[in-house]
C-alpha positions as CSV (number, residue, x, y, z in Angstrom):
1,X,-6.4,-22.8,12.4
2,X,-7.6,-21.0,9.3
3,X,-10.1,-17.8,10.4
4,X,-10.7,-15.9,7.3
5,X,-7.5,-15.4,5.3
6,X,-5.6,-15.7,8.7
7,X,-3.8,-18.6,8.9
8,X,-3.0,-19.0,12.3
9,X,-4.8,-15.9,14.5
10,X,-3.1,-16.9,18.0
11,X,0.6,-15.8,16.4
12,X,-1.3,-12.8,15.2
13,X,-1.4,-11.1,18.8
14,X,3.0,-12.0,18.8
15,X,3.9,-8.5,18.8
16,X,7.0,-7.9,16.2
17,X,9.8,-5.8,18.3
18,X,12.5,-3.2,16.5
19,X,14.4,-3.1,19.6
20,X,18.0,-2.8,18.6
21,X,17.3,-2.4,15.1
22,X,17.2,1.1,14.9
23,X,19.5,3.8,13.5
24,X,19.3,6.7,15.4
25,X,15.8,7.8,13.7
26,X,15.6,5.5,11.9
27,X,13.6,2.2,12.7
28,X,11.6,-0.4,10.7
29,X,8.1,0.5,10.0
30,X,5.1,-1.7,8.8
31,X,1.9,-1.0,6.6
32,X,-1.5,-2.6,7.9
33,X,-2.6,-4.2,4.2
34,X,-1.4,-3.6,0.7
35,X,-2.8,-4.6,-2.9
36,X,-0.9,-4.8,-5.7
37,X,-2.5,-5.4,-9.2
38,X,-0.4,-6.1,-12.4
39,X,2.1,-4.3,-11.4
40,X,0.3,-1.4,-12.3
41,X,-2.5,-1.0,-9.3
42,X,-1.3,0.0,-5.3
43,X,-3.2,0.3,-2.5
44,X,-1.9,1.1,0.5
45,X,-3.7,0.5,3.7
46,X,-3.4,1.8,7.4
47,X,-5.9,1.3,10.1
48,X,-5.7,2.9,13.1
49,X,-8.6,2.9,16.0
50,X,-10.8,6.2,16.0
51,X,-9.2,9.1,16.5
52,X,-5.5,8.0,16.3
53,X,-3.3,9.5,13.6
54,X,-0.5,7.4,11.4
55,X,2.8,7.9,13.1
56,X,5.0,10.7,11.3
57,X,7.8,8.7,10.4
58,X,5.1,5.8,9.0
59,X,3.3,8.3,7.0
60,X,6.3,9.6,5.3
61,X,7.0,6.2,4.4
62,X,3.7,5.0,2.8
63,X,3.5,9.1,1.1
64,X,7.4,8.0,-0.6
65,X,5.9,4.6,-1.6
66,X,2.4,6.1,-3.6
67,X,4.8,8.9,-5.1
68,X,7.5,6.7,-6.1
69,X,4.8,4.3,-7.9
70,X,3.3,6.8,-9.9
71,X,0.1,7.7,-10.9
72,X,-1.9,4.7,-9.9
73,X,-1.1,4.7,-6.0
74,X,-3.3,5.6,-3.4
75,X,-2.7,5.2,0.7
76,X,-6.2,4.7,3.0
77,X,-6.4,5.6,6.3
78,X,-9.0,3.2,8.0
79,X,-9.9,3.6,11.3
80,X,-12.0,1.1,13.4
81,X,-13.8,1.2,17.2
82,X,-13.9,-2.0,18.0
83,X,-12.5,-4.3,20.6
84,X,-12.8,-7.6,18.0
85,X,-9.5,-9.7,17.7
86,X,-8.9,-10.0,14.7
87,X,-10.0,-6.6,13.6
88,X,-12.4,-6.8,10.7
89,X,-10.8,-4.8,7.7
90,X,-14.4,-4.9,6.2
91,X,-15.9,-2.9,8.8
92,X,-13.3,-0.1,9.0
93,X,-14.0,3.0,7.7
94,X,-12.3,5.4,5.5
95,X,-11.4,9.0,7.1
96,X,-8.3,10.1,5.4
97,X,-6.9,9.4,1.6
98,X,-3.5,10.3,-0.2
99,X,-3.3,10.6,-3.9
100,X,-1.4,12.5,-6.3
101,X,0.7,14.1,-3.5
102,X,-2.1,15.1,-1.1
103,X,-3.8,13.8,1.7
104,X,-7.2,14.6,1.8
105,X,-10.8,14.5,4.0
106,X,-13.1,11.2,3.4
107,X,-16.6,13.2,2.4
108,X,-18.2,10.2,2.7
109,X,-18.5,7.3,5.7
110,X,-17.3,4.3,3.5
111,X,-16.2,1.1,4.8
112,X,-13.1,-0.7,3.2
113,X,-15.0,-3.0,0.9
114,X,-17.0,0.0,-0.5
115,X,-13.7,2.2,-0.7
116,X,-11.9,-0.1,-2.2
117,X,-14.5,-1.0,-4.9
118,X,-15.0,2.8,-5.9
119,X,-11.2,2.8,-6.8
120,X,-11.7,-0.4,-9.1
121,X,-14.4,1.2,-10.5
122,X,-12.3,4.5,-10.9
123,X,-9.6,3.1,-12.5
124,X,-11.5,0.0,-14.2
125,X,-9.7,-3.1,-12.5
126,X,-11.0,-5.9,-14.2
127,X,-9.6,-7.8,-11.7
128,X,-11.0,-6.5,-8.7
129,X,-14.5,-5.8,-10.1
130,X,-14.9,-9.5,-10.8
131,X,-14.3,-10.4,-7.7
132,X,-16.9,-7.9,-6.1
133,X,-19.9,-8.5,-8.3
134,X,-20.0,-12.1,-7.7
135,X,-19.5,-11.3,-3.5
136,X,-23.5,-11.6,-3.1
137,X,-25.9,-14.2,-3.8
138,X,-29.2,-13.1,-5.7
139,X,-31.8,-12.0,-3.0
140,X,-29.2,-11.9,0.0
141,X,-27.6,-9.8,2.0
142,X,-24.9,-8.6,4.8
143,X,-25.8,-6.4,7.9
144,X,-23.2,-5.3,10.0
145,X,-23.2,-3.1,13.3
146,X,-22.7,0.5,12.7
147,X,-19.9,1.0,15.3
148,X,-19.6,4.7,14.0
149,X,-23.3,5.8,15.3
150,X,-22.9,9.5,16.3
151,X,-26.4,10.3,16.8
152,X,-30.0,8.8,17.0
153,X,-31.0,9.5,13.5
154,X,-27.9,7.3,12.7
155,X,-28.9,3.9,11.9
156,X,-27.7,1.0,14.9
157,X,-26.7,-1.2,11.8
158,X,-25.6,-1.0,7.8
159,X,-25.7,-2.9,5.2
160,X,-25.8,-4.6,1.4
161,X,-28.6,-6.3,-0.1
162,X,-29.0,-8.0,-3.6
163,X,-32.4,-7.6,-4.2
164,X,-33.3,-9.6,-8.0
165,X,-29.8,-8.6,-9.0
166,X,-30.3,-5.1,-7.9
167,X,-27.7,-3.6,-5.2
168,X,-29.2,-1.8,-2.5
169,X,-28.2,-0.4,0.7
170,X,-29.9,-1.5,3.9
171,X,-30.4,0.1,7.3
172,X,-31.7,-0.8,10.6
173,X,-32.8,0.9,14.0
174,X,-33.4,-0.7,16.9
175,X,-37.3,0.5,18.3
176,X,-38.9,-0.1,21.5
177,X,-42.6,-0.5,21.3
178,X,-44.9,1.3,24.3
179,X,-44.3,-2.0,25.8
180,X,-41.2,-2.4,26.0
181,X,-41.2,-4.8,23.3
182,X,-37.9,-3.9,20.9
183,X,-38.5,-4.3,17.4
184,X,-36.3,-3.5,13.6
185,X,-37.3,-0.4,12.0
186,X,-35.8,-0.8,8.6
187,X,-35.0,1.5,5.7
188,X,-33.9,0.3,2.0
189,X,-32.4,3.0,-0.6
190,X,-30.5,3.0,-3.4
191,X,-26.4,2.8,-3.1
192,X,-24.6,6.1,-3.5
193,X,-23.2,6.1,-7.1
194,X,-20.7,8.7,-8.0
195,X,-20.1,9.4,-11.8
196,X,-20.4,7.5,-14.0
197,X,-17.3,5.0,-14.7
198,X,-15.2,6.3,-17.1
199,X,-14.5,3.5,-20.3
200,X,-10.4,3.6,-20.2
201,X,-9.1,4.1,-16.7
202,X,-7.6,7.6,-16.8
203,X,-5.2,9.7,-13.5
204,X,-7.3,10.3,-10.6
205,X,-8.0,13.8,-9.8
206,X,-9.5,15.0,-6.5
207,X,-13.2,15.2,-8.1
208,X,-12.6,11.5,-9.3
209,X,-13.0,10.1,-6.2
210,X,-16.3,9.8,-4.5
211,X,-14.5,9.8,-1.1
């Protein structure tokens, strides 16, 4: 059965085991998701659920693989807080980035989707920004549960809308009227835009990144 771009999600929860193949600290790793573009584009992707950091050995391991690339590598830590099987990689959210030899903060709560379409943008893959432009039908749009709600004044869900070819960002609260009736309160604002995309894709430095 074909669920998403999983093939067959039962064999999914078959847990791979390194017993026996290990060499005294050594020991086969894995890495979450990976994109590879022209042999020229990597992204390297690690999701973990909220809170939990990447393994020392694992992080070593995806840090050797950006450096070794070169200049257009970056690893993603995603984390997720959600007991879904399979975990949706659209609704993680970035918290940790390594480029040019550095790990450093997320600024800003972006999901995967969004992260990965600032880096296209960044570095102007063609590829990838095809792709993501023709994701939304005119006058639709995608709401998703906001799983990372810290506070009230947090929305209770996020979202994309294409309104007349127009991108904006949607968000909902969930109201109770005085009785007891619950309701949508709804807000609509434009999509956070970093800079401006630069015309030839250049190195990424740490104010290149809206992140």
């Amino acid at each position: 059965m074909i669920n998403g771009l999983i093939r067959n999600v039962n064999q999914v929860t078959q847990a791979l085991d390194f017993k026996n193949i290990e060499f005294g600290n050594i020991h086969p790793s894995d890495i979450d998701a990976i994109i590879e573009i022209d042999n020229k584009f990597l992204i390297l992707i690690e999701v973990k659920k909220e809170g939990n950091e990447i393994p020392i050995g694992q992080k070593l391991l995806l840090e050797r693989l950006a450096d070794k690339w070169g200049e257009y590598a970056i690893v993603l830590k995603l984390e997720h807080n959600t007991n879904e099987n399979p975990i949706p990689l659209e609704k993680c959210i970035l918290t940790k980035y390594y480029i040019n030899k550095e790990w450093k903060q997320a600024k800003h709560e972006l999901n995967a989707l969004e992260t990965i379409n600032e880096i296209s943008n960044k570095w102007n893959i063609n590829k990838l920004n095809n792709n993501l432009t023709m994701e939304q039908k005119i006058n639709t749009g995608a709401i998703f549960k906001n799983n990372y709600k810290k506070a009230d004044t947090h929305p209770d869900y996020k979202g994309k809308m294409n309104c007349e070819g127009l991108e904006k960002e949607v968000a909902l609260w969930v109201r109770e009227t005085k009785n007891g009736e619950k309701f949508f309160s709804m807000a609509i604002s434009e999509p956070y835009k970093p800079s401006e995309t630069p015309a030839i894709a250049k190195p990424t430095t740490e104010d290149d990144l809206p992140f």
